[in-house]
C-alpha positions as CSV (number, residue, x, y, z in Angstrom):
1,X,-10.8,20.5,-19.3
2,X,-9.2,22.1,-22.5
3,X,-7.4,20.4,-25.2
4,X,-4.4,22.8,-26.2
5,X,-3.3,22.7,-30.1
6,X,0.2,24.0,-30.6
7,X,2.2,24.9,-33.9
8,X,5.8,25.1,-33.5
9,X,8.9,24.8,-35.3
10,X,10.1,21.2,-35.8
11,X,13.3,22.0,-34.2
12,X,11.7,23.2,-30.9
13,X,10.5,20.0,-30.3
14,X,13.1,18.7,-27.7
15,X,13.2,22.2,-25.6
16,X,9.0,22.2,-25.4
17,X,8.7,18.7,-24.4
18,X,11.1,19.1,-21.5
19,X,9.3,22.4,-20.5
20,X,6.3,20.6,-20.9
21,X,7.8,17.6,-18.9
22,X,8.6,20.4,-16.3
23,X,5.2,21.7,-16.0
24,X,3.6,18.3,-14.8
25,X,1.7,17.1,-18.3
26,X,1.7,13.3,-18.6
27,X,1.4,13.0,-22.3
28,X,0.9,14.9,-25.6
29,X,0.3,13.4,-29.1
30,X,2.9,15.2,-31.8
31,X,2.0,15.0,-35.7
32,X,4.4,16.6,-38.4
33,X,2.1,19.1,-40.5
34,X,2.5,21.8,-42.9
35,X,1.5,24.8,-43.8
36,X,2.2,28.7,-44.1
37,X,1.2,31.7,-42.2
38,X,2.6,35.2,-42.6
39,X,5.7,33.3,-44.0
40,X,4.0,32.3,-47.0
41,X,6.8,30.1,-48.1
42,X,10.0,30.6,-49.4
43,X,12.0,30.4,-52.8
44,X,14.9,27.5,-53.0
45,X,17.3,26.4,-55.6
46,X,17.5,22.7,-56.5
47,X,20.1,22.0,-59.0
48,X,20.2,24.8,-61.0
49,X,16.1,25.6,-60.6
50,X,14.2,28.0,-58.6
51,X,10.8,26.5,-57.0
52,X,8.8,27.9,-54.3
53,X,7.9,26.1,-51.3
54,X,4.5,27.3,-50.5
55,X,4.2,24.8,-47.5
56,X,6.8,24.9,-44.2
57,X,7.3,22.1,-42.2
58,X,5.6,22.4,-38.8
59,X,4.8,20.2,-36.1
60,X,1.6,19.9,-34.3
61,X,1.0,19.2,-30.2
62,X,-2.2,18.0,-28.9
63,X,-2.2,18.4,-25.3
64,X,-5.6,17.4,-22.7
65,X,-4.7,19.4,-19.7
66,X,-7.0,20.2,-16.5
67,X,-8.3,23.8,-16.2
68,X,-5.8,24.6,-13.7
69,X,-2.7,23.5,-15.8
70,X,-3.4,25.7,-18.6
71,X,-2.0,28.7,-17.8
72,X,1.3,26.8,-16.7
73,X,1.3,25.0,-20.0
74,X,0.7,27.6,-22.2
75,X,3.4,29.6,-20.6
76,X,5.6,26.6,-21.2
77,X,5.0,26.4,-24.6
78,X,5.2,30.0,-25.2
79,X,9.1,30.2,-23.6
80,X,10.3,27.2,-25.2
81,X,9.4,27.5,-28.6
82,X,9.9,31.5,-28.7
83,X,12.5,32.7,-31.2
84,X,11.2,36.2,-31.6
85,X,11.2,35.2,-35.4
86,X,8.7,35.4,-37.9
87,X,6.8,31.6,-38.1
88,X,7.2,31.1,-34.2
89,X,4.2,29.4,-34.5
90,X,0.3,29.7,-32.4
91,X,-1.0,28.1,-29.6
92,X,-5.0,27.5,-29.6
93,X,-7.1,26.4,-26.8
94,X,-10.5,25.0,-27.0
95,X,-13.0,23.0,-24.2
96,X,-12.8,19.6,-23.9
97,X,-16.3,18.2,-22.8
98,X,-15.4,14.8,-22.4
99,X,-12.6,12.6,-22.5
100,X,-12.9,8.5,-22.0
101,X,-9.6,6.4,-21.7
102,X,-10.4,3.2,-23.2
103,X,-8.6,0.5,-21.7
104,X,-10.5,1.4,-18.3
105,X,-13.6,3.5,-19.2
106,X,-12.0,6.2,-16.9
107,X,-13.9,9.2,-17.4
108,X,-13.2,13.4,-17.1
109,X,-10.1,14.7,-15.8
110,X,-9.4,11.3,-14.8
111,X,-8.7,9.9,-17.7
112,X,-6.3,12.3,-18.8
């Protein structure tokens, strides 16, 4: 099992999910973050003043998949929330030793 961490642009949400949908996952967890990458902010005007925003918007996926869907799922993550722009976002990927659903003690890939 692998748990699959994805940074996107908030407005990509809608077009990953339905890939996502399309690619057979059953659920994924979604938490607004920020932070900065190669973007490293931006300068904005608020009424008059000049102030840097060192911290962009993002949002976060967290996504348990079985071995055998993570090629699929990282492909649809990849197509969906390409823009071919600077702060696209990264996708990270990581073993998942265990995973326990808690309602039914379900363990493994059963559980996901």
């Amino acid at each position: 099992m692998k748990l699959i961490t994805a940074i996107i642009k908030p407005f990509k949400l809608d077009a990953v999910r339905d890939a996502l949908r399309e690619s057979g996952v059953n659920g994924v967890t979604v938490t607004e973050v920020k932070g900065f990458g190669r973007q490293k902010g931006h300068t904005e005007l608020y009424r008059g003043a000049e102030y840097v925003v060192d911290f962009l918007p993002k949002t976060m996926l967290q996504i348990a998949v079985e071995d055998r869907q993570l090629d699929a799922v990282i492909e649809a993550i990849g197509s969906s929330a390409q823009s071919g722009k600077i702060g696209d976002g990264k996708i990270f990927v990581a073993d998942l030793d265990q995973v326990v659903r808690i309602r039914t003690g379900e363990t493994g890939s059963s559980a996901i």
